[in-house]
C-alpha positions in Angstrom: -30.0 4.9 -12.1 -27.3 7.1 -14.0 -24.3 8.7 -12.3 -26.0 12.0 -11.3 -26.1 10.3 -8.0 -22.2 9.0 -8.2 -19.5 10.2 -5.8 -16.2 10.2 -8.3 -13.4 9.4 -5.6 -9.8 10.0 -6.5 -7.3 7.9 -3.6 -3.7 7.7 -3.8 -3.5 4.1 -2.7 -0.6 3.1 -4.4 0.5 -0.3 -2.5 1.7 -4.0 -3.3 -0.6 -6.9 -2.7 -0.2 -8.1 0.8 0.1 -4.6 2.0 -2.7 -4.2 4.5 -1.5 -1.4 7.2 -0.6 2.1 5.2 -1.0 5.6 5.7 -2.2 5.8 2.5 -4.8 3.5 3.4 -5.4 4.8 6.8 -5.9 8.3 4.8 -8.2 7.5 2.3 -10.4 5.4 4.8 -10.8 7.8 7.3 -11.7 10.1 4.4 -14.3 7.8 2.8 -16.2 6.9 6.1 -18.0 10.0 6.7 -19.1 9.8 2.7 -21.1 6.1 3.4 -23.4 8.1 5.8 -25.3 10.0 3.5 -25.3 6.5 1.3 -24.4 7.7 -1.8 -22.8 5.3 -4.2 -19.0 6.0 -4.5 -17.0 5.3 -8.0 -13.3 5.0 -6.4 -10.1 5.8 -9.1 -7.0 4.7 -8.3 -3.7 4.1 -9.5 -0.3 1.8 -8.9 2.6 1.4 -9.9 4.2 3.2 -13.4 2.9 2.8 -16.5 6.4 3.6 -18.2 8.2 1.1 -15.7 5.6 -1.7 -16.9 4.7 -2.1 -12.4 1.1 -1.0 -13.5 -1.5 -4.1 -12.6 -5.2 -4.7 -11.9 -5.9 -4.2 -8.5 -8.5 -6.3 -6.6 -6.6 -6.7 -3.4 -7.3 -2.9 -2.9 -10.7 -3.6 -3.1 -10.3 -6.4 -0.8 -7.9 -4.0 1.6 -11.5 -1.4 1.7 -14.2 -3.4 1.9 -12.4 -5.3 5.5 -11.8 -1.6 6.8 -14.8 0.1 5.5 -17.0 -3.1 6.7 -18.9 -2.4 3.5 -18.2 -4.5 0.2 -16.1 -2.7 -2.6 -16.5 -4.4 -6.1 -13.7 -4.2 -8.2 -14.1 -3.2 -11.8 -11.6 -4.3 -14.0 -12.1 -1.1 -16.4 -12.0 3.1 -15.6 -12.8 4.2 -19.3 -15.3 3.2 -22.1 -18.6 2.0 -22.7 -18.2 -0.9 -19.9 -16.8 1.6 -17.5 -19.4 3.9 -18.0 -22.4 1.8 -17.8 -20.9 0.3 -14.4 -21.3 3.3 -13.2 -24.6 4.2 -14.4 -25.9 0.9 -13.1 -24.6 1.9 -9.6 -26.8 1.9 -6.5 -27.2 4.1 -3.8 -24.6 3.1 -1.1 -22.4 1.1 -3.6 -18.5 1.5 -3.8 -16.6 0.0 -6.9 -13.1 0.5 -7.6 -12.8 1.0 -10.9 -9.3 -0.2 -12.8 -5.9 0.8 -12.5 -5.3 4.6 -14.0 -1.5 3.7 -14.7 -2.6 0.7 -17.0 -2.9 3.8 -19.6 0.0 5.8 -20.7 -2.6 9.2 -20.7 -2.7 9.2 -16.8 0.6 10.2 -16.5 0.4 12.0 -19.8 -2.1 14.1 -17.9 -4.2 13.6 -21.0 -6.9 15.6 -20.9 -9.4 13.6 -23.5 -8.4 10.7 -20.8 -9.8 12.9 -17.9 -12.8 13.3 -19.6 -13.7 9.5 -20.1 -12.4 9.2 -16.3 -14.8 12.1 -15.3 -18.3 10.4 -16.7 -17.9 7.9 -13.8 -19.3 10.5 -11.9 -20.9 14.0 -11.3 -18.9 15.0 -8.2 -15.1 15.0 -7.7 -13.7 14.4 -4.4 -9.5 14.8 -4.8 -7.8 12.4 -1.8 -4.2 11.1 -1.8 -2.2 13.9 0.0 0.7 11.7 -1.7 -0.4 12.1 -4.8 -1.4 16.1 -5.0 2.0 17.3 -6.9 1.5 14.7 -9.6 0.0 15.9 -13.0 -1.7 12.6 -14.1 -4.8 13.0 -15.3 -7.2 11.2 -12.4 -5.4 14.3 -9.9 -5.2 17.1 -12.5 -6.8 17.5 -15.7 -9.9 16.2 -14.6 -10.7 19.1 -12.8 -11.4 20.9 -15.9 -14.9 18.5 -16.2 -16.5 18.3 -12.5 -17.4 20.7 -9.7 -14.4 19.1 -7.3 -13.1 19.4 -3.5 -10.4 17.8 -1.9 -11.1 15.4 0.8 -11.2 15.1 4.5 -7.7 13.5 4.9 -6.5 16.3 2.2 -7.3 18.8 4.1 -6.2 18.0 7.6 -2.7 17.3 5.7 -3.1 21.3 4.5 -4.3 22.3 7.9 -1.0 21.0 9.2 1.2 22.3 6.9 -0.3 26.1 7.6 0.2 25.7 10.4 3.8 24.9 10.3 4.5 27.7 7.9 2.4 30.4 10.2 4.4 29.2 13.9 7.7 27.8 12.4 8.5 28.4 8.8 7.8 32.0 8.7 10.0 32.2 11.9 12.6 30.6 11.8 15.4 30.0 8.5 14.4 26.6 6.8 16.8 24.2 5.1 15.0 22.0 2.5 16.7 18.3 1.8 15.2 17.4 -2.0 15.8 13.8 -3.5 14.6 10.6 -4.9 13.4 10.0 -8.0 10.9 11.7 -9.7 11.4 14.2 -12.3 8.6 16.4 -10.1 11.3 17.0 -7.7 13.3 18.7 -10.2 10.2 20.8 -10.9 9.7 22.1 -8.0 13.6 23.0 -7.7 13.3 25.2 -10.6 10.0 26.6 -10.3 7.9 26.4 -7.0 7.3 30.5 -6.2 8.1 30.0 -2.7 11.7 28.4 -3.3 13.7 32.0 -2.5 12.1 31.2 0.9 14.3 28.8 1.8 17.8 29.6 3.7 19.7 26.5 2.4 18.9 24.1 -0.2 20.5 20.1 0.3 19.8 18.0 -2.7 20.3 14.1 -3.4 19.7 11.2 -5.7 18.4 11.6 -8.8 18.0 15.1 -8.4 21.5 15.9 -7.2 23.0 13.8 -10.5 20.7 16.0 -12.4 22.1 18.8 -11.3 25.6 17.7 -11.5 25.3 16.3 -14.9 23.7 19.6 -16.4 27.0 21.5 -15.0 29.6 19.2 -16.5 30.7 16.9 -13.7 31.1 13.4 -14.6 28.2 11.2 -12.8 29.5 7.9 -14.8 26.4 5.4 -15.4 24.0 7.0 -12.8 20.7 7.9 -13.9 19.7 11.4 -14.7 17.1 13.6 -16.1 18.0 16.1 -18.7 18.0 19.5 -17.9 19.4 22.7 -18.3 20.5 25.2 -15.4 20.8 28.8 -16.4 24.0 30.5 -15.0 21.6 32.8 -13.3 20.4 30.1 -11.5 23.5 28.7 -10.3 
């Protein structure tokens, strides 16, 4: 058969080996179970670790982690793009779940490279979008690949959304917020900058990476601590 019949799955299971008991995991099962009744094969993408930070592997243990909570088998595939990918996924039967490889082995999924998503996007001919965790990242297995499949986001996704209206509708919208931003990823610092609904917040508390960011763009000495580059407009400040 070819992959006309292929559900392309995009988790955000990004754990260690040995890790059995997530929410990650508990998200993207609970997502995935109500897919097996209709018995349509399922082509899972996933990605760990950081390319750039060389903590990208293969990732058969995942496999292993679904197929004991999904009581179904989950192959592992130890490619997502090119001929071998492609014909995996062609060869797929109904009710058949493979993992393909590792996204993060390739320095394009975080590129959000959009001749990558393409390759990624033949696995399949329907895009389901999980990994609440993963929704603000730009890589190219949660963003660009949009631009090639009719896509939807999936059950856990939603629920996560759900929640979060509802917060906004009987608590945000009421009351004056106070947002606490840290850690490390340079997506943090976008959305201080530029997320449209940032002059809705009362009080802004910042930390970590984003906090010596911040203080190193404005001239204070932050010795050897890591920072991104980045100007601040006096406006801003």
């Amino acid at each position: 058969m070819n992959n006309r019949n292929v559900i392309l799955y995009s988790a955000g299971i990004n754990i260690d080996e040995g890790v059995t008991r997530h929410p990650r995991i508990e998200e993207e099962v609970n997502s995935l179970l109500p897919l097996l009744k209709n018995n349509r094969a399922i082509a899972i993408l996933n990605h760990q670790g950081d390319f750039k930070k060389n903590s990208a592997r293969q990732t058969p243990y995942i496999a292993e982690v679904l197929s004991h909570r999904l009581k179904r088998k989950v192959e592992y595939f130890e490619h997502s793009i090119g001929k071998k990918a492609v014909e995996r996924a062609h060869q797929m039967q109904e009710g058949e779940i493979v993992l393909f490889s590792n996204t993060r082995l390739h320095a394009e999924e975080q590129n959000n490279d959009i001749n990558f998503a393409k390759q990624l996007s033949r696995l399949g001919n329907e895009l389901i979008i999980g990994g609440f965790c993963k929704l603000h990242r730009e890589n190219a297995s949660n963003s660009a690949i949009k631009n090639f499949l009719p896509w939807r986001y999936s059950a856990g996704v939603n629920k996560e959304l759900y929640d979060l209206q509802r917060w906004q509708e009987n608590l945000f919208s009421l009351k004056k917020t106070i947002l606490i931003l840290g850690g490390n990823k340079i997506e943090k610092i976008h959305f201080l900058f530029s997320h449209e609904k940032i002059e809705n917040v009362h009080q802004i508390i910042i930390g970590g990476l984003v906090l010596n960011s911040v203080l190193k763009a404005i001239g204070i000495n932050i010795g050897n601590s890591d920072y991104f580059n980045i100007h601040i407009s006096s406006d801003l400040l």
